[in-house]
C-alpha positions as CSV (number, residue, x, y, z in Angstrom):
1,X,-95.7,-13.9,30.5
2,X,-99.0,-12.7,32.1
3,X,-102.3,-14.7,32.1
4,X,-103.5,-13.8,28.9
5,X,-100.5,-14.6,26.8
6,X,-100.3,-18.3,29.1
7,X,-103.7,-18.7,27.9
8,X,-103.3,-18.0,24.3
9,X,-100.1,-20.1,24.2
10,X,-101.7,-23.4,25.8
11,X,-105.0,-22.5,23.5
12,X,-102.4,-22.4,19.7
13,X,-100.7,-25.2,21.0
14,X,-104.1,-27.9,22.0
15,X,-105.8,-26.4,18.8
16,X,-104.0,-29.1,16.2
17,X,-104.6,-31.5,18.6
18,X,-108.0,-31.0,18.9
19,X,-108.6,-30.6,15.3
20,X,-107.5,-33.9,14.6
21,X,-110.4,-35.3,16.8
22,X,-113.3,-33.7,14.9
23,X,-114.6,-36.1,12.2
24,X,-114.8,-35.1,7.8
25,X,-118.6,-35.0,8.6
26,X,-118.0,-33.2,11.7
27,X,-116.0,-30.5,10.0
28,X,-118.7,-30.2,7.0
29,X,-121.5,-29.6,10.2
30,X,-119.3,-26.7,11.4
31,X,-118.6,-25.6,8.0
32,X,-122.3,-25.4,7.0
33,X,-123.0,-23.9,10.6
34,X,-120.3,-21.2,9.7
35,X,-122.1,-19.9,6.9
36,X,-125.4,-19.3,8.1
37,X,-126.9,-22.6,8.1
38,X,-129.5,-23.9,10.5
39,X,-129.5,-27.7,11.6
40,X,-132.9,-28.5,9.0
41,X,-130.7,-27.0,6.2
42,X,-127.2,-28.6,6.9
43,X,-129.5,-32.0,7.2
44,X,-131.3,-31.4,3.7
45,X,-128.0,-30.6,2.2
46,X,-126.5,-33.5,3.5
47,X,-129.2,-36.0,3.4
48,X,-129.0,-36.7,7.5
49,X,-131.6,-36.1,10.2
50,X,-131.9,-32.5,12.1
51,X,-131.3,-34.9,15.4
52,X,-128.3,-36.4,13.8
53,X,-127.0,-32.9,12.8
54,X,-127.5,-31.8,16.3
55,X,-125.6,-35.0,18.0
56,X,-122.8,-33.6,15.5
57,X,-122.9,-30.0,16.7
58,X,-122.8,-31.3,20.5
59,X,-120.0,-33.5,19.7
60,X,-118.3,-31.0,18.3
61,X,-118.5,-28.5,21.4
62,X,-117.2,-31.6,22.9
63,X,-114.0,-32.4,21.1
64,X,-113.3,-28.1,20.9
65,X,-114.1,-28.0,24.5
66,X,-116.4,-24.4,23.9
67,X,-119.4,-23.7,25.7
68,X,-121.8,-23.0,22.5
69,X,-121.6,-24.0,18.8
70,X,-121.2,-19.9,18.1
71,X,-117.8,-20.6,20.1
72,X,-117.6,-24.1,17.8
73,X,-117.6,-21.6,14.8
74,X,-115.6,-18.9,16.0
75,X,-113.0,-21.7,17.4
76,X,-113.0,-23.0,13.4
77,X,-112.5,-19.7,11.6
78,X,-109.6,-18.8,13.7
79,X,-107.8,-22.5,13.3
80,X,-108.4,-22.4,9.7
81,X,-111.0,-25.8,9.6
């Protein structure tokens, strides 16, 4: 097994864990994020602040351990949230 493959392995086998930590609101932040949505729109369509929206998106890089909330997104497509 080279690096790569080590990598992936430990990566499919954390991401059910770390799905479990991200919250129902969390995972509607990402969701809306994922299709195009910017932080003023996700918090009009869900009746929260822009700041509160943010704190969700940082949480979120958090809990998924990626650098950037395009990571966040691309981390949530491939692990099905």
């Amino acid at each position: 097994m080279n690096h790569s493959e080590a990598r992936l392995l430990c990566t499919v086998s954390l991401a059910p864990t770390l799905l479990q930590n991200i919250s129902k609101r969390e995972q509607e932040v990402l969701s809306l994020t994922a299709i195009g949505l910017n932080p003023a729109h996700i918090a009009d369509r869900l009746y929260i602040s822009a700041a509160t929206v943010s704190q969700h998106l940082k949480n979120i890089r958090v809990k998924l351990n990626v650098r950037n909330t395009t990571h966040a997104v691309a981390y949530a497509i491939t692990n099905g949230i």
